[in-house]
C-alpha positions in Angstrom: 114.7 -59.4 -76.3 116.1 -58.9 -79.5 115.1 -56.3 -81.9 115.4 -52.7 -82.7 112.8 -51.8 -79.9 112.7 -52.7 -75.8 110.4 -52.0 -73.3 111.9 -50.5 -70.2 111.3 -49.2 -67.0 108.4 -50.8 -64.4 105.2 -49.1 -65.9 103.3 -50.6 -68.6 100.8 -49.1 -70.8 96.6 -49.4 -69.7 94.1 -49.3 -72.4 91.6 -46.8 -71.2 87.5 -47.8 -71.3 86.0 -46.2 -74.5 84.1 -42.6 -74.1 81.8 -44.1 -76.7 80.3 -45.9 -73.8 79.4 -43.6 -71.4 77.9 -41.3 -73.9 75.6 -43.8 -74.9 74.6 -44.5 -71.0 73.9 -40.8 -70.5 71.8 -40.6 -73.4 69.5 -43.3 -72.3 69.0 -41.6 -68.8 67.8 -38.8 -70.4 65.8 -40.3 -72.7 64.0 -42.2 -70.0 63.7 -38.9 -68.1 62.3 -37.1 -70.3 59.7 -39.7 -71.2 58.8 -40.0 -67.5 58.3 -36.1 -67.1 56.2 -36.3 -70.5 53.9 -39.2 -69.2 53.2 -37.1 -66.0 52.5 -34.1 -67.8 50.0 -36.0 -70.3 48.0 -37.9 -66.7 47.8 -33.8 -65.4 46.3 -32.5 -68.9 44.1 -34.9 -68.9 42.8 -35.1 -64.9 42.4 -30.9 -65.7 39.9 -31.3 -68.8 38.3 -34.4 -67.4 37.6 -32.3 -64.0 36.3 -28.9 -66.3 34.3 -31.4 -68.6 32.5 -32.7 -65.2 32.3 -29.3 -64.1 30.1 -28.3 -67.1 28.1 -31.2 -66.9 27.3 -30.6 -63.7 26.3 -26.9 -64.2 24.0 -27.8 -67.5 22.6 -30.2 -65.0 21.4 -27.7 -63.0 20.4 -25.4 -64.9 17.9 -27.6 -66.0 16.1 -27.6 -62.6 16.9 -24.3 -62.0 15.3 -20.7 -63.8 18.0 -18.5 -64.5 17.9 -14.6 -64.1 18.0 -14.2 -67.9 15.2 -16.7 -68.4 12.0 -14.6 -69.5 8.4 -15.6 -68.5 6.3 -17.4 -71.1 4.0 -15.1 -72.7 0.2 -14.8 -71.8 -2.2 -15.6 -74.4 -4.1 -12.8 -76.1 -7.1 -13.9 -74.6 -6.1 -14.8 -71.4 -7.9 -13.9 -68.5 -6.2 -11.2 -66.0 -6.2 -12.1 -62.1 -8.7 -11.0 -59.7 -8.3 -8.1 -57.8 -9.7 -6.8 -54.8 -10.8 -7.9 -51.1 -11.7 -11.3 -53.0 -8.8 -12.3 -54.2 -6.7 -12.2 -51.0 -7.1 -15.8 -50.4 -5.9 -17.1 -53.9 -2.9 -14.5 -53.3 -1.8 -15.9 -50.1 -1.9 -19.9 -52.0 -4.0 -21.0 -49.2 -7.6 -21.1 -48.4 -8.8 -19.1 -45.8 -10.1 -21.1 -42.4 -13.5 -20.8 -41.0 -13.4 -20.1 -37.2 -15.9 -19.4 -34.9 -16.5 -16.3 -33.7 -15.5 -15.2 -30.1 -19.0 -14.9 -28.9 -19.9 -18.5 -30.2 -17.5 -19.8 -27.4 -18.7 -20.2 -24.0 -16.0 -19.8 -21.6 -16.0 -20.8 -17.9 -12.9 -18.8 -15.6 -11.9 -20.5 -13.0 -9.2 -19.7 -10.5 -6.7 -22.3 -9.2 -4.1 -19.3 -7.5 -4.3 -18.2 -4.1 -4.7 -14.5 -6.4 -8.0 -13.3 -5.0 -10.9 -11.7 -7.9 -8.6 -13.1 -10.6 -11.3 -14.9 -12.1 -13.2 -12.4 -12.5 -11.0 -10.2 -14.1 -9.6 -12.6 -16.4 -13.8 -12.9 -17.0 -13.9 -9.2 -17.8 -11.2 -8.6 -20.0 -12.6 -11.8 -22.2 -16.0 -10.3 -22.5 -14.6 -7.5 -23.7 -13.3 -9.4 -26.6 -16.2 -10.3 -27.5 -16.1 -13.9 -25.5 -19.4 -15.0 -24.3 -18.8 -15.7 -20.0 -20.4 -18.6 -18.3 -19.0 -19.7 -14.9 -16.8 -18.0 -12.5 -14.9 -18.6 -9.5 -12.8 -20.5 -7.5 -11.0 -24.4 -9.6 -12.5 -27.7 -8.5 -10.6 -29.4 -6.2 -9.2 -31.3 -8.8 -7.0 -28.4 -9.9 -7.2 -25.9 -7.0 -3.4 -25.0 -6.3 -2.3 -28.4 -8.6 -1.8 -26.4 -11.8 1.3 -24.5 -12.4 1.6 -23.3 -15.8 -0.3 -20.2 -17.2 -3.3 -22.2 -17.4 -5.7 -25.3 -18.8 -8.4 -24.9 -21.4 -11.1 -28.0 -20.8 -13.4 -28.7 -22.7 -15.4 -31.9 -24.7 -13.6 -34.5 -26.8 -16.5 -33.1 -29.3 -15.8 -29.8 -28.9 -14.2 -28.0 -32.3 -10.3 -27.8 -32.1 -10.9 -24.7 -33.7 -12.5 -23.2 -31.0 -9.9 -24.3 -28.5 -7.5 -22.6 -30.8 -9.4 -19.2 -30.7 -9.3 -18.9 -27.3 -5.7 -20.1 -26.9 -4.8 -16.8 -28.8 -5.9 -15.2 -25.6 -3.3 -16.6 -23.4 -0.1 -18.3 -24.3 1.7 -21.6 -22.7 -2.0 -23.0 -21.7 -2.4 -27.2 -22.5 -5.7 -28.4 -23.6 -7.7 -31.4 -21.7 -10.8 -32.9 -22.4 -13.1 -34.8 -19.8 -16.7 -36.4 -19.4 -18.8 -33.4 -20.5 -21.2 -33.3 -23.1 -21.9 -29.7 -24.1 -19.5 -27.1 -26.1 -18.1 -24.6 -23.0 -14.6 -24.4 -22.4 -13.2 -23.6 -19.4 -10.1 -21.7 -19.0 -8.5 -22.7 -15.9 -5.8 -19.9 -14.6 -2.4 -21.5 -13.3 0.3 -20.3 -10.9 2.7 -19.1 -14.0 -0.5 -17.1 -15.2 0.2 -13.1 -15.3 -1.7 -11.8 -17.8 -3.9 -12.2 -21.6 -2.3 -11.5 -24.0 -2.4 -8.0 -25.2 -5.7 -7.6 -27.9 -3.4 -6.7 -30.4 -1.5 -9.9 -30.4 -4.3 -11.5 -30.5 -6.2 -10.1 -32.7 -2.7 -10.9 -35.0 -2.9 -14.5 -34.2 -6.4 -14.7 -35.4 -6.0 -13.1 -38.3 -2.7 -15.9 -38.5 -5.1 -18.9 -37.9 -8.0 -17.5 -40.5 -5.3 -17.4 -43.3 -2.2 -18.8 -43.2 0.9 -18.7 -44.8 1.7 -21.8 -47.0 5.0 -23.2 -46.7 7.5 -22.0 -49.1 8.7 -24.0 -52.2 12.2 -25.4 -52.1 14.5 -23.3 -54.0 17.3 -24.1 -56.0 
């Protein structure tokens, strides 16, 4: 070539890629990073307010239903009457009525022995009278449940005879099953099984009675 300047030698010179470029590619990266890290951080914000905000709905909720500790009773009326006091009153205290029940010595109550236990009849009889249990018949089971009974015992009485009474004299010995047959009047006979030991202890019974005469309501569901 002619001229005032030549190219010589193999190597020929590259035009390099603008920086200009890359700049620009690194800056959108970030900016998409960054909005991706500030959309997460806005859903986390708002799953923690929307979680308290149910939180204190739920707890003004119940405290709607519920008394608090700081709640103070209404007050009385000056000229409000004042509760009873005194033997009276035990009943409305208890929030039940109290149960009539007959008395031991309005139940007639036949012993009869079904063990191959010699003169337990009679003593069961005894021990019953003592209590204030008015005795009819004793002796030896029927046939029917001589040697066939083997719990503690059977109380048999009248379809028309008061549950209540069957229930008084179940006090007396516990694990006995109440039967009814054919009879007409109001006695109840205790029939003593092979499991049969002893009555229970007056003490206990006497307790149960006093459970059966007045007893405990069932409690009110609590918050």
């Amino acid at each position: 070539m002619g001229g005032k300047y030549r190219v010589t030698g193999a190597a020929y010179p590259r035009m390099s890629r603008p920086r200009r470029r890359r700049k620009i590619l690194f800056v959108l990266l970030g900016s998409v990073l960054a909005l991706a890290l500030l959309g997460y951080g806005a859903l986390q914000l708002i799953d923690v307010f929307r979680g308290d905000d149910s939180g204190k709905r739920l707890t003004a909720a119940a405290g709607k239903n519920c008394p608090t500790a700081s709640a103070k009773p209404a007050a009385k009326p000056a000229g409000a009457a004042k509760p009873a006091t005194g033997p009276d009153a035990a009943p409305a205290a208890s929030g039940a009525p109290a149960v009539a029940l007959p008395q031991p010595g309005q139940i007639t109550v036949n012993v009869y022995n079904a063990t191959p236990r010699a003169g337990l009849a009679k003593a069961v009889g005894d021990e019953l009278k003592k209590r204030g249990f008015a005795i009819g018949h004793v002796g030896n089971a029927p046939a029917d449940f001589d040697k066939k009974v083997p719990g503690p015992g059977i109380l048999l009485g009248s379809p028309q005879t008061d549950k209540a009474a069957y229930s008084v004299l179940g006090t007396q010995l516990a694990g006995v099953t109440t039967q009814t047959d054919a009879r007409e009047g109001a006695d109840i006979d205790l029939i003593l099984g092979d499991s049969f030991k002893e009555l229970t202890t007056k003490e206990d019974a006497d307790k149960a009675l006093a459970v059966l005469a007045n007893p405990v309501p069932a409690p009110s569901a609590k918050c």
